[in-house]
N, C-alpha and C positions, 0 to 999 in steps of 0.2 A: 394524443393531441394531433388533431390536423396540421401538417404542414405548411400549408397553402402557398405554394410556389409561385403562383402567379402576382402574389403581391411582393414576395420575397426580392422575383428576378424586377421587380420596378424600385424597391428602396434598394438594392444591393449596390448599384452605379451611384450613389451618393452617401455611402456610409465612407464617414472621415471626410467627409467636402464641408465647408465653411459655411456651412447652411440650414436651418429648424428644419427637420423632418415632421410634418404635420401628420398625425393620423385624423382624419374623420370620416361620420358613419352615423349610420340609424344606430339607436340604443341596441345594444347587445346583441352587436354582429360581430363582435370578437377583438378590437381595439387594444382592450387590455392583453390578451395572449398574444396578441401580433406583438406587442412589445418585446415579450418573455418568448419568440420565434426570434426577432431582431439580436437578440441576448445570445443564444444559443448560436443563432450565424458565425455572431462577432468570435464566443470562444472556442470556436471550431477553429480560427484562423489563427489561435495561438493568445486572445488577447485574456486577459487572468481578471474573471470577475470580479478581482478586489479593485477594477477602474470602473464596475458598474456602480452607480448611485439611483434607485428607484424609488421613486416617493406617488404614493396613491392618495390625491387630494381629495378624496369620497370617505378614505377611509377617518375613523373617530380619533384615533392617535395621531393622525395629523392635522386637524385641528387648527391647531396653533399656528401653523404653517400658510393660512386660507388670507395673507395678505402680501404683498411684492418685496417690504423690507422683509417683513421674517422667513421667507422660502430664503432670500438672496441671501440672505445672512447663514442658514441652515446650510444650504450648497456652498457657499465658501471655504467653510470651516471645515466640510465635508472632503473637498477638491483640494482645500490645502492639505489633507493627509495621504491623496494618491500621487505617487512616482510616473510620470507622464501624463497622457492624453484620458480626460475623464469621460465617461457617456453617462449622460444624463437621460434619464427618463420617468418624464411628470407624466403622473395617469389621469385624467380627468381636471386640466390644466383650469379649466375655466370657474373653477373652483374658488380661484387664489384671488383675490381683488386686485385689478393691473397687474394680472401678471407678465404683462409684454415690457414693463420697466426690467422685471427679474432676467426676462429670458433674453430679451436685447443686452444689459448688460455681463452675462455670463458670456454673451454669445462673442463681446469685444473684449473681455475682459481677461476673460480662464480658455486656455487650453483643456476645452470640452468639444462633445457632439453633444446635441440638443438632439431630443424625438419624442415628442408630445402626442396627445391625444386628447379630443374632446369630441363633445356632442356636435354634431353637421350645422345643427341650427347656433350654435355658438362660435362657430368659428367659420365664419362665410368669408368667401375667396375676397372680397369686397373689405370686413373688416380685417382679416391678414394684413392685407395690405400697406393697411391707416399704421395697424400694432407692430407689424415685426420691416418695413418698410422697404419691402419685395428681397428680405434675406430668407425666404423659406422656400419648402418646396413642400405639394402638397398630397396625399395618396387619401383616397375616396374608398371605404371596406365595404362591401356590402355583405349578406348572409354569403351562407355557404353555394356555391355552384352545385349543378345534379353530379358533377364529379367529386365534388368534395363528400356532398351530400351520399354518395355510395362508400366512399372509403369511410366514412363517421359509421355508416350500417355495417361495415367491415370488421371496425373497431371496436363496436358492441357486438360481435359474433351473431350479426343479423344475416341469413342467407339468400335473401328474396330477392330473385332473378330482376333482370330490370326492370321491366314492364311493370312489378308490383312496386319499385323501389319508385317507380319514376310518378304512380298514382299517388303514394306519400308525399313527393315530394310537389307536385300539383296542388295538395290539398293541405298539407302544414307550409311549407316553405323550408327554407331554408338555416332559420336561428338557429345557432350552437346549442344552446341551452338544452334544444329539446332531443339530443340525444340522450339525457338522464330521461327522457320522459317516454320513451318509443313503445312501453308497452299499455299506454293508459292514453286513450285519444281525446278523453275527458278532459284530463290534466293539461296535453298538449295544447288543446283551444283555451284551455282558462288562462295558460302563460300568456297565448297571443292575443287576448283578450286584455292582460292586466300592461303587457308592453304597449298595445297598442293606447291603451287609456295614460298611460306614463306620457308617448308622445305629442300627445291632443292636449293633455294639462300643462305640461313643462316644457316641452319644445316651439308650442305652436299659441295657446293660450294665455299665460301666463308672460311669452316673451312679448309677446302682439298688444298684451291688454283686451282680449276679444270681449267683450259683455257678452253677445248674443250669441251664446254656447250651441246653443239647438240648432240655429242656423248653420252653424260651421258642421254641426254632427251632418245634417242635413246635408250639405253638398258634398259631405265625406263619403257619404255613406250612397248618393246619388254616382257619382264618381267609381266607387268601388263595383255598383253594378253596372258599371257602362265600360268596363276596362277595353281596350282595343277597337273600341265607338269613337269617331271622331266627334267632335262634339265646340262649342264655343260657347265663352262669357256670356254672348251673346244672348244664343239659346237656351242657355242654362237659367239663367235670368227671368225670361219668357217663361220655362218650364215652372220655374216657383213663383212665378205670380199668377199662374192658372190653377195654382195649389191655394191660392189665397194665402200665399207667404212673400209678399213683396222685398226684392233686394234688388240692387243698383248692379248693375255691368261690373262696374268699379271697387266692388267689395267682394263679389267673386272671384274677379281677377286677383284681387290680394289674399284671399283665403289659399286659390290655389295656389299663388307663391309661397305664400308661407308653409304650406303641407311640404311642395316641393321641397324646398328648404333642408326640411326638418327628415328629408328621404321616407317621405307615408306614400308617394306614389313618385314616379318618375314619368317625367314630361316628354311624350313625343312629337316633333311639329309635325306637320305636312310641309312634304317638299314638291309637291306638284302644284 
């Protein structure tokens, strides 16, 4: 298991402060383990995992669990059997229907820490806000760094000097996942193929209501080959209607937010 220190030493100065620890992130950059890293911090420092409580609202056995009275009711009952301070950790929080009723009142209620995790695109700095009503704090996970990305080849007893290490990591990126997959490059791209199509239906379509699917693949995919290309709404616009595929300034601009959102590409302005 990757360590990853860099996210460690940013939640470390808030574990045990009166505040939601937010995880979010592009699907399956590691949220869930960063949890189970957060765990291992906490009983390093003496504290007796019978004050963890971990609940994964993905998972089928919790179920029952996927509305605000029955998690709140589950964590009570739970907290009522631990001898001080409880830490709580909901995996894939946006699961639960309202669950900011639950987690605002554990958060006034029990002597807990809260530390959540969800999808990027469901949990926007904007809706926080509205939901937990500025009690939280927020940590943004992306894949692995080319430094994490070498000790993961380290850990699978990969030996390839940097230069090889760093053209892997150039051409897969950086997902955890695809350490199970390092000797089959097949595999590799069919995972980042089936993540990537998870993001585009669940994150970005689905949440948006997009109808016109193509159009969106269409600037995804325009986008993707323009990476480090300045570029604007604008021109892009222009660009598909010399394609004979007409779209408004004003539907691009939202496409691209909502990708941004959802972490399929990240936004650079120009500062000149």
């Amino acid at each position: 298991m990757i360590k990853r220190e860099r996210y460690m030493a940013q939640i470390r100065p808030f574990i045990g402060k009166d505040l939601v620890k937010v995880l979010t992130g592009i699907r399956r950059c590691g949220k869930s383990v960063m949890l189970s890293l957060i765990q291992d911090e906490l009983a390093s420092t003496g504290i007796s995992r019978d004050q963890f409580i971990a609940i994964n609202l993905e998972q089928l056995d919790n179920a029952h669990l996927r509305t605000a009275k029955a998690l709140h009711a589950e964590l009570r009952q739970r907290i009522g059997r631990i001898h001080g301070k409880a830490y709580l950790f909901l995996d894939e929080i946006q699961e639960a229907a309202d669950w900011e009723w639950c987690v605002n009142s554990l958060r006034v209620d029990a002597d807990c820490d809260i530390y959540i995790t969800g999808s990027n695109a469901k949990l926007l700095s904007g809706e926080l806000a509205t939901y937990l009503a500025g009690r939280y704090v927020t940590f943004t996970l992306y894949p692995f760094s080319f430094s994490e990305f070498l000790d993961m080849l380290q850990q699978a007893g990969q030996s390839a000097d940097k230069a090889a290490a760093f053209r892997q990591y150039i051409q897969f990126g950086g997902m955890p996942f695809l350490s199970h997959l390092l000797n089959s490059p097949e595999a590799r791209f069919q995972y980042l193929r089936d993540v990537g199509n998870a993001i585009m239906l669940k994150d970005i379509v689905s949440r948006h209501n997009i109808r016109d699917i193509d159009q969106l693949e269409r600037i995804v995919r325009y986008i993707f080959a323009n990476i480090g290309q300045p570029f604007s709404a604008t021109s892009l616009s222009r660009y598909f209607k010399n394609e004979k595929r007409a779209i408004s300034t004003e539907t691009v601009l939202n496409y691209i937010r909502f990708c941004t959102e959802a972490c399929l590409f990240h936004k650079v302005s120009r500062e000149d």
